[in-house]
C-alpha positions in Angstrom: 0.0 0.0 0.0 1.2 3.4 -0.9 1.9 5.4 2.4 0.5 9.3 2.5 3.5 11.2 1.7 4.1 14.3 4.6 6.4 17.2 4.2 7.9 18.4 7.4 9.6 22.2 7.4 12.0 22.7 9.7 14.1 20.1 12.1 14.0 22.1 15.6 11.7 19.9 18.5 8.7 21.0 16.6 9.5 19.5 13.2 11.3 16.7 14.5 8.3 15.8 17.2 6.0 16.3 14.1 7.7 14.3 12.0 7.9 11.3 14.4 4.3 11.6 15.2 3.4 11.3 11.3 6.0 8.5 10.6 5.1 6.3 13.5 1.1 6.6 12.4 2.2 5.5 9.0 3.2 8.7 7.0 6.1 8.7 4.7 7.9 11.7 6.2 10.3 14.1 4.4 12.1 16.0 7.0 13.8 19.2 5.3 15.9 21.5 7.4 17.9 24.3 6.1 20.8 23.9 8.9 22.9 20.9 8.3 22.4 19.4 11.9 18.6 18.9 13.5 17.5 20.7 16.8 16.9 23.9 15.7 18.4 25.8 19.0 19.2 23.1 21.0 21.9 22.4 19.0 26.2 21.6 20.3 29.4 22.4 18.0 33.2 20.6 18.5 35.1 23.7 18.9 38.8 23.2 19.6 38.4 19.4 21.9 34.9 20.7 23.5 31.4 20.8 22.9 30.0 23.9 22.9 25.9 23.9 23.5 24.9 26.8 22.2 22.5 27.7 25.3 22.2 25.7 28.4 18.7 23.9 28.4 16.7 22.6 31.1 13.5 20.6 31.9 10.9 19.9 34.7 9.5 17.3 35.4 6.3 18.4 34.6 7.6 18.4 30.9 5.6 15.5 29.6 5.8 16.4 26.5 9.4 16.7 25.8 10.2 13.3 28.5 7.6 11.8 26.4 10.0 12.9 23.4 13.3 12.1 24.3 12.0 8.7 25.7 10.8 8.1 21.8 14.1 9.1 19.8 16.0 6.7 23.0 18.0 9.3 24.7 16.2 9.2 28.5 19.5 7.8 29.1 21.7 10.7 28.3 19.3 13.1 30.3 19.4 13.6 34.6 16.5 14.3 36.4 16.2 15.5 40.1 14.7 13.2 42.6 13.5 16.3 44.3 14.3 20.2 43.3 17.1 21.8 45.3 18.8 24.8 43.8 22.0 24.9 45.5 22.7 29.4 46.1 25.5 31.1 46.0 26.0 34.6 46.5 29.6 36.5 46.5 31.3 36.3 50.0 30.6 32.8 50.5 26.9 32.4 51.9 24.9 29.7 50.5 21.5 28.4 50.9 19.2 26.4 48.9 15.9 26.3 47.1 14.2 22.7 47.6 11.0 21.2 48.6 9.6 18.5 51.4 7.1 15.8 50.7 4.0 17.8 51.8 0.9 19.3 49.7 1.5 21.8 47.7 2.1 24.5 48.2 3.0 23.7 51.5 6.5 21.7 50.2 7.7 25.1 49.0 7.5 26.8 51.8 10.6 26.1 53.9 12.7 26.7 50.5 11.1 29.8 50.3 12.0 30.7 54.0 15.3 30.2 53.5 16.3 32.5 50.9 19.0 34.7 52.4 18.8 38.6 52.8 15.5 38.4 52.9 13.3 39.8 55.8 10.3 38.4 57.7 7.9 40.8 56.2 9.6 39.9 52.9 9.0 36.7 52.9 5.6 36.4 53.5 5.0 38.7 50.8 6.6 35.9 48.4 4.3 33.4 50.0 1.5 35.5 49.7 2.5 36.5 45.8 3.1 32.8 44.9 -0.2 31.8 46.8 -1.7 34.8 44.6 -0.4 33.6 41.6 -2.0 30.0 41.8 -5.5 31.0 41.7 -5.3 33.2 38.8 -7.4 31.9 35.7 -4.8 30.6 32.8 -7.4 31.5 30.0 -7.8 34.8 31.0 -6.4 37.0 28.4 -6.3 40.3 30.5 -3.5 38.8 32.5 -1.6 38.9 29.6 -2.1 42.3 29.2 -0.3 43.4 33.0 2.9 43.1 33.8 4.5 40.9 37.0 5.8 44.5 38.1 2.3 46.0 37.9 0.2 43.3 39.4 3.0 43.3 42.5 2.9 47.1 42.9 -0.9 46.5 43.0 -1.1 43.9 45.3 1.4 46.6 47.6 4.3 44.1 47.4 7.2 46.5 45.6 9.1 44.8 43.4 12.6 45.4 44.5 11.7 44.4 47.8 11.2 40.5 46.4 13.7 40.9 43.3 16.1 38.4 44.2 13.8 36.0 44.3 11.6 37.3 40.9 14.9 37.6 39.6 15.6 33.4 40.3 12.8 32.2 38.7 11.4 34.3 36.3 14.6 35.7 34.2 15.7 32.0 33.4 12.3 30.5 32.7 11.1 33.2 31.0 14.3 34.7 29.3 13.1 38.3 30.8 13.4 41.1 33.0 10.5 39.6 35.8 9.2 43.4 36.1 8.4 43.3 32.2 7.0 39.9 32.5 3.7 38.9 31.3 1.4 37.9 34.4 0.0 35.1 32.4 3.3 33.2 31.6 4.8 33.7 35.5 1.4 32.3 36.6 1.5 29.2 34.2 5.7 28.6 35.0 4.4 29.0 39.0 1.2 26.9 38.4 2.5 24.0 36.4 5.8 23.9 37.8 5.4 24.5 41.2 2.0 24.4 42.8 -0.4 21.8 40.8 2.2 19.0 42.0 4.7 18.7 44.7 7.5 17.1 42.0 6.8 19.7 39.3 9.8 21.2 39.3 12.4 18.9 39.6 15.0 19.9 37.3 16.7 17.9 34.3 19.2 18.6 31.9 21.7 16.8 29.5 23.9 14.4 30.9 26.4 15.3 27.7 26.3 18.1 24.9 22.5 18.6 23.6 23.7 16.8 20.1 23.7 13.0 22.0 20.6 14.5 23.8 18.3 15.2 20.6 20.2 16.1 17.1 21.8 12.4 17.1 19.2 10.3 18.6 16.7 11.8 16.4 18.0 11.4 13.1 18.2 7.5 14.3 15.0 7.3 15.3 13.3 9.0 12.1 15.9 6.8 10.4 14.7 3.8 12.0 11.1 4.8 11.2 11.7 5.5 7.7 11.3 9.0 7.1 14.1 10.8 4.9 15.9 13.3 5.9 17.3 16.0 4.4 19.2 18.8 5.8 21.6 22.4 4.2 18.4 22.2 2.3 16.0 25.4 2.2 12.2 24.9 1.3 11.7 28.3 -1.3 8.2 28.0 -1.0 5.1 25.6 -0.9 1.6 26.2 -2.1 -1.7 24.0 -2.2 -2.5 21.9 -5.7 -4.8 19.8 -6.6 -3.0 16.5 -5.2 -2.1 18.3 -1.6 0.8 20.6 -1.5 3.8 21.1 -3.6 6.8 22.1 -2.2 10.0 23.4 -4.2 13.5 22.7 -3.2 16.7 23.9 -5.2 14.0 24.8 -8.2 12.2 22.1 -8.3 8.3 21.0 -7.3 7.4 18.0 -5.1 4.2 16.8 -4.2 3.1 15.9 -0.9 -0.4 14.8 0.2 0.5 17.3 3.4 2.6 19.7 4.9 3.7 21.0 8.2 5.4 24.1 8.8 7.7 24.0 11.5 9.9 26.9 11.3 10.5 30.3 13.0 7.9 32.8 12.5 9.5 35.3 9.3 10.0 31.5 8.3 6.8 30.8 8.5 5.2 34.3 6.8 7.0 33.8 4.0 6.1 30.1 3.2 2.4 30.4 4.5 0.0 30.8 1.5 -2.2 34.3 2.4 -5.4 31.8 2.6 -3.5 30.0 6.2 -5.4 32.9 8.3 -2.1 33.8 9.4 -1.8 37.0 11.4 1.3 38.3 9.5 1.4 42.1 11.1 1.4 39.8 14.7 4.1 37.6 13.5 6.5 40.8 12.5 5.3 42.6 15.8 6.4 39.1 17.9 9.7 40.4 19.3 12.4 38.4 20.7 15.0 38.4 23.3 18.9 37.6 23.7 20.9 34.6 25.7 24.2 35.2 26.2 26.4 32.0 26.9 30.0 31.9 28.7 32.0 29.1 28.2 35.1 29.3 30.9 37.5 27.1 31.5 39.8 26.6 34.3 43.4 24.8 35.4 41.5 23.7 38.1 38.0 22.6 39.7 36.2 26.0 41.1 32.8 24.6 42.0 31.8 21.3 43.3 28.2 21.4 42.6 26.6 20.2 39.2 25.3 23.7 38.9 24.0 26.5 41.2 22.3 29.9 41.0 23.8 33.2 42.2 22.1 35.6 44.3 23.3 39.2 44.1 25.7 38.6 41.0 25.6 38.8 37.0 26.5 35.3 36.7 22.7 33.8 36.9 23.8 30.2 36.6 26.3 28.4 36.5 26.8 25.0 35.3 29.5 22.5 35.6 30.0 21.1 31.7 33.5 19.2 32.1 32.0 16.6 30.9 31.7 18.2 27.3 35.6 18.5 26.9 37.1 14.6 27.1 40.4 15.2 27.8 40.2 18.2 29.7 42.0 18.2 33.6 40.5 20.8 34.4 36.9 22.1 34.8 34.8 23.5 32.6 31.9 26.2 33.5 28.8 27.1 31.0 27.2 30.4 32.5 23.6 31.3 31.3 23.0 35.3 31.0 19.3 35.1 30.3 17.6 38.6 29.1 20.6 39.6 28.3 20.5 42.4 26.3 22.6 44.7 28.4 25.5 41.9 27.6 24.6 41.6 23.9 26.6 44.8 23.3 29.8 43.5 24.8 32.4 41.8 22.8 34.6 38.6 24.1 37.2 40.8 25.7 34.8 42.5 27.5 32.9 39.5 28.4 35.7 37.8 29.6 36.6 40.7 31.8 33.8 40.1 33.6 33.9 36.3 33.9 37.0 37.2 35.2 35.8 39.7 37.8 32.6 37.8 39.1 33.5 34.5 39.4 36.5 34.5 41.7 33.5 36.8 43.6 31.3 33.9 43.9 33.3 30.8 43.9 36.6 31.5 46.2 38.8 29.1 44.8 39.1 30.7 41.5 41.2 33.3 43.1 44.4 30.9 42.8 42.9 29.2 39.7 43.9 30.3 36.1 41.4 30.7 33.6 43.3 29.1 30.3 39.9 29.8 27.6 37.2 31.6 27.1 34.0 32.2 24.7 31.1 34.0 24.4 28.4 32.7 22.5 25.2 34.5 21.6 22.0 33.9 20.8 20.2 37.7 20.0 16.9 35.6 18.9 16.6 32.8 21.6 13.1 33.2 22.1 10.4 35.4 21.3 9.9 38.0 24.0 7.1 37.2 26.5 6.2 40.2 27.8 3.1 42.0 28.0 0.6 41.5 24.9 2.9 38.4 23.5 -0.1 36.2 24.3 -2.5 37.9 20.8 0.6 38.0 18.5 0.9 33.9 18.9 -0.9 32.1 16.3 -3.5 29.7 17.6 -3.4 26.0 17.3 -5.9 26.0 14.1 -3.7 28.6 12.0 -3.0 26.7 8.6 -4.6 25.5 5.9 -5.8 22.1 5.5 -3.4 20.1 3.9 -0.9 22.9 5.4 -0.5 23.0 9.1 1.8 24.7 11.2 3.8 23.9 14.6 6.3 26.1 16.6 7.1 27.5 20.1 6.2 30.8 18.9 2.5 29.2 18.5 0.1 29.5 21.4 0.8 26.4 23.2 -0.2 27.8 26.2 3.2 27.0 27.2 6.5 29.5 27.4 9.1 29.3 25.1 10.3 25.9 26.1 11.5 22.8 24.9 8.3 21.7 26.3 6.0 23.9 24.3 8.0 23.2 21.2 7.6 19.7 21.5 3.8 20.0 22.2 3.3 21.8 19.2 4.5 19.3 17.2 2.5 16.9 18.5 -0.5 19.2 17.8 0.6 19.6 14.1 1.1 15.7 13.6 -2.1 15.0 15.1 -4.4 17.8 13.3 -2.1 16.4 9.5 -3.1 13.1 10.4 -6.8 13.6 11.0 -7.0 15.6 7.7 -5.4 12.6 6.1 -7.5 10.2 7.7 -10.9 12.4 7.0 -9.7 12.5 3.1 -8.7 9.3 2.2 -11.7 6.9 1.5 -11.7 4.1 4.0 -9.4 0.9 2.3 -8.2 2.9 -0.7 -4.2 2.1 -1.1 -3.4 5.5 0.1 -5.6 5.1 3.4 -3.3 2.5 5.3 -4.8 0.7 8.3 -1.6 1.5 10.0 -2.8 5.6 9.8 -6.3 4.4 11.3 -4.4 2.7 14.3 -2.2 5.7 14.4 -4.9 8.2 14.8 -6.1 6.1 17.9 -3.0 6.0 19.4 -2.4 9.7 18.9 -6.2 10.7 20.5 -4.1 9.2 24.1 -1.3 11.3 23.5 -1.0 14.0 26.1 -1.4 17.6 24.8 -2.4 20.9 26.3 
């Protein structure tokens, strides 16, 4: 029987979750990516005996989605989860403390992590309980809250934000990738509700065990291998349009039909390739900012921090992650810093940026006083994710933008989700599902291009779980 033949744009999580969605419900997938590597920006490069990830990514537990994922492609493996969150905190001069929780109800397990946060006073604190408490019963479909600010709504609640910032400043600049005052309400209250109070494991953290390439690039293009899709990559799709037989895409000049399509690329991507009758909101897609991570890659003679990673408190640094592992061969230790929102940074050049790697850390970790730092590199990423601030939440294309047999996946698109690996993934899944129930709806029942194997799939997928 011939197999429904499914074009997949783009090879970030999106496409590739798509694509493995459609294959394994009995689609022959073409996977076309214009990089020559999948993982879109989760992606690692060999630079002089290291790998280099080109932003440091992390998961929760509460990432079904993209667990779900990896689990698929074979890489749980090569991924470390937290039995229970602890945040080890440094701040410079030495004092430490940690962010963890207990085993009781939420959001009761929080509440001892939250009381130990240093430099915080009594009347502080409470206000952060009270704020997070505050933040759990707000409605997630309520589009006003995506209209205020996190400053705002804690100015109105008489909580003033630089009172709480440290702790704002934890949780919100790395999840959110921006300054927690100019943060949309409805994204802190999704990262605080999912992730921290609707269960009490939520937010245990994961991250790659090794470089993001033996996390998801590799295992991916083995398991869309294994599954029989084709992949093709350093190839750009030049545009696509609907015909009589499904969609036509052309590649290096030339037209190729598909019975359907999914665009999974970034949004000026995505309005170029996206026929005028998808219902796109083009003027919200140019409008739909984004905001910079800046990576520092430092390595010592010498180890300078025992801990697999911590936070600072009071410091540039942000995190801080121990990525030895990444450089076989290396006797000393290597240290991957996140600068999340970091546009102040994005203006500063590798001397500069070094200069202050080499002024902050010795701040924060004592024994890099004697140690000698023998490399260094900046990485930057000016368009890591699109900017969720204030009014984000109208200029991201809803789940039914497309046009049947063209659909379309992203983080960009309103998930409900951040800009995560998690949303990304979920999208995907979305995409795969809504192709393959045109597919299904189209085909006449038995005919050689209806497969059984695409019924069963379409079963399987309704027990898939997506927000």
């Amino acid at each position: 029987m011939t197999r429904p033949r499914v074009a997949i744009v783009g090879g970030g999580l999106s496409g590739l979750a798509a694509a493995l969605g459609c294959a394994d419900r009995g689609a022959a997938v073409t996977l076309i990516e214009s990089r020559r590597w999948l993982g879109g920006a989760a992606y690692s490069r060999f630079v002089d005996g290291a790998w280099i990830d080109n932003g440091q990514h992390v998961f929760l537990r509460c990432c079904t989605a993209f667990r779900g994922f990896i689990d698929r492609i074979g890489s749980t493996d090569q991924a470390h989860l937290q039995n229970r969150l602890s945040i080890p905190l440094v701040s410079p001069g030495g004092t430490r403390a940690e962010l963890g929780r207990d085993d009781l109800p939420p959001p009761l397990h929080l509440a001892r992590g939250l009381f130990a946060l240093p430099g915080f006073t009594l009347r502080q604190r409470l206000q952060v309980v009270g704020a997070v408490q505050a933040l759990g019963r707000l409605e997630l479909g309520d589009r006003s809250n995506d209209d205020r600010s996190l400053g705002e709504w804690l100015a109105g609640r008489g909580c003033a934000f630089e009172s709480t910032a440290r702790f704002w400043e934890l949780l919100v600049r790395p999840t959110l990738n921006v300054d927690p005052r100019q943060a949309s309400l409805a994204m802190v209250a999704k990262v605080f509700q999912t992730g921290l109070l609707e269960s009490r494991d939520g937010a245990d953290l994961g991250w790659g065990r090794g470089p993001l390439q033996t996390l998801i690039g590799e295992p991916a293009l083995r398991a869309l291998d294994a599954a029989g899709a084709i992949v093709r990559v350093g190839e750009q799709v030049e545009a696509l349009r609907r015909g009589a037989g499904g969609v036509e895409v052309r590649c290096r000049g030339e037209w190729q039909q598909y019975a359907a399509a999914v665009v999974a690329a970034p949004p000026a991507v995505a309005e170029k390739l996206l026929p005028p009758e998808a219902g796109i909101d083009r003027r919200g897609l140019r409008n739909l900012a984004s905001d910079p991570i800046v990576n520092l890659h430092v390595f010592y003679d010498r180890r300078v921090m025992d801990e697999a990673f911590v936070a600072t408190i009071d410091s540039p640094l942000q995190w801080v992650f121990d990525r030895s592992a990444h450089a076989p061969g290396f006797d000393g230790q290597y240290l991957a810093i996140s600068l999340s929102a970091a546009d102040a940074f994005c203006g500063m050049d590798q001397r500069q940026l070094r200069e202050l790697a080499e002024r902050e850390i010795p701040r924060v970790f004592a024994r890099a006083r004697g140690a000698t730092m023998t490399r260094f590199l900046a990485t930057f990423e000016k368009n890591a994710t699109f900017s969720q601030r204030p009014g984000t939440g109208r200029l991201r294309c809803g789940g039914d933008v497309g046009v049947a047999p063209i659909f379309v996946a992203g983080v960009w698109t309103d998930t409900g989700w951040p800009a995560t690996m998690e949303g990304a993934v979920r999208s995907g899944n979305e995409a795969a599902r809504r192709a393959l129930g045109w597919l299904r709806a189209t085909e006449p029942m038995g005919a050689s291009s209806a497969p059984a194997q695409l019924d069963r799939g379409m079963a399987a997928m309704s027990g898939m779980e997506m927000e």
